[in-house]
C-alpha positions as CSV (number, residue, x, y, z in Angstrom):
1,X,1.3,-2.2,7.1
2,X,-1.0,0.9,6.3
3,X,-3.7,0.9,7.0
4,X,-6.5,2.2,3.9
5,X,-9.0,4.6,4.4
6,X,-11.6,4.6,1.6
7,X,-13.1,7.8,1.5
8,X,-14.4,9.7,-1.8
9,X,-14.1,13.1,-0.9
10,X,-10.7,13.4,1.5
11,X,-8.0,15.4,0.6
12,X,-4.0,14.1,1.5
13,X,-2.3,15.4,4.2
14,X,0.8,16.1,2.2
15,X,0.0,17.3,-1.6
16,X,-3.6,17.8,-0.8
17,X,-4.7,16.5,-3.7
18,X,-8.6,15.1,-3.4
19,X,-7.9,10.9,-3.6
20,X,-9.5,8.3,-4.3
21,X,-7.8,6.9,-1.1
22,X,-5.7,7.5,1.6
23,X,-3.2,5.3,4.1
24,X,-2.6,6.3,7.3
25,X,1.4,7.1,7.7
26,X,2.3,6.9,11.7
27,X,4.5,10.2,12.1
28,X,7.1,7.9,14.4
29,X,7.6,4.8,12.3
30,X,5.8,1.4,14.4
31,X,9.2,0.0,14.5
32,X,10.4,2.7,16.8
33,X,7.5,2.8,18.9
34,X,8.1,-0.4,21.0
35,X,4.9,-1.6,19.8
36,X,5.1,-4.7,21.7
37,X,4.6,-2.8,24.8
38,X,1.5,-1.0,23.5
39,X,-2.2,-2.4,24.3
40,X,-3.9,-0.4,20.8
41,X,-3.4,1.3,18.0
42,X,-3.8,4.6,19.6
43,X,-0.6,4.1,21.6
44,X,1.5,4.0,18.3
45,X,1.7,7.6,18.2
46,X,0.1,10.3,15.8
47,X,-0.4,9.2,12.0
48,X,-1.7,11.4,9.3
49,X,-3.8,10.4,6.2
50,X,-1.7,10.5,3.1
51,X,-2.1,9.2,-0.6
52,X,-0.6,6.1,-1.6
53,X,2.1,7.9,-3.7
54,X,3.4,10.2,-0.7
55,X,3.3,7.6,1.7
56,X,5.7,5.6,-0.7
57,X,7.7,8.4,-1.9
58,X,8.2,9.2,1.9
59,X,9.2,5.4,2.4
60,X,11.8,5.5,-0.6
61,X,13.5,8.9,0.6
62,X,14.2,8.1,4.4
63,X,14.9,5.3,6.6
64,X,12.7,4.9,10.0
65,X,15.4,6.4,12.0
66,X,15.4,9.7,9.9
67,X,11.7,9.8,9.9
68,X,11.9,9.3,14.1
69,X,14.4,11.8,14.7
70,X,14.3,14.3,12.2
71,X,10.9,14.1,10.3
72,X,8.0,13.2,12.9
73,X,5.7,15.5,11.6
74,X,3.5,16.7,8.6
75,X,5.1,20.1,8.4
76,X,8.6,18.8,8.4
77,X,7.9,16.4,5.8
78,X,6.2,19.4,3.4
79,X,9.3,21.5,4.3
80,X,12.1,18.8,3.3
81,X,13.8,19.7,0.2
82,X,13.0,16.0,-1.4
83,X,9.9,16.2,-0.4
84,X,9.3,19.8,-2.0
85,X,10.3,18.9,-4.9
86,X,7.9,15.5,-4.7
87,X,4.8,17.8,-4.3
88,X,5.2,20.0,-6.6
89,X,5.2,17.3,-9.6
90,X,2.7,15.3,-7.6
91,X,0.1,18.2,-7.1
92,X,-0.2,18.3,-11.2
93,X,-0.8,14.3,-11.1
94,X,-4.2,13.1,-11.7
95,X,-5.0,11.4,-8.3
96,X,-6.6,8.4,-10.5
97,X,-3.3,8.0,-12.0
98,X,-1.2,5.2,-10.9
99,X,2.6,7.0,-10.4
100,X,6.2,5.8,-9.6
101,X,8.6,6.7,-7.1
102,X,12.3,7.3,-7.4
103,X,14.9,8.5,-5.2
């Protein structure tokens, strides 16, 4: 599970909108780190801090394998086509404002 950050004045990783709050997406999913094998959190791998609404959208869109192989980092995430398309419409959201994610 994601963790939450609670921070007033941080910005997300993805739409950089200024949130409320943020949850820490880990840029190769947990379940194919091996995480049984790793001793703390810092041996999951690199995460980015994310607003609830990306982190789900990115969730909905791609499986854990895709995200492994293909989209292990913020830039390749902003430069998907889905994802493009998410951001635009997301970055005119109020970051108050609860939203819903579709494929």
């Amino acid at each position: 599970m994601a963790r939450r950050k609670s921070s007033c004045d941080s910005n997300c990783e993805l739409c950089d909108r200024n949130c409320p709050k943020l949850t820490e997406h880990h840029l190769v999913p947990r379940q194919e780190t091996k995480r049984r094998k790793k001793k703390n959190r810092a041996d999951l791998g690199p995460t980015i801090d994310i607003c609830p609404p990306c982190h789900k959208q990115i969730h909905t869109l791609f499986t854990n394998k895709k995200l492994a192989a293909d989209l292990y980092s913020a830039d390749l995430l902003r430069s998907h086509p889905d994802m493009i398309k998410f951001l635009t419409w997301i970055a005119k959201q109020n970051p108050y404002k609860k939203v819903r994610t579709r494929r």
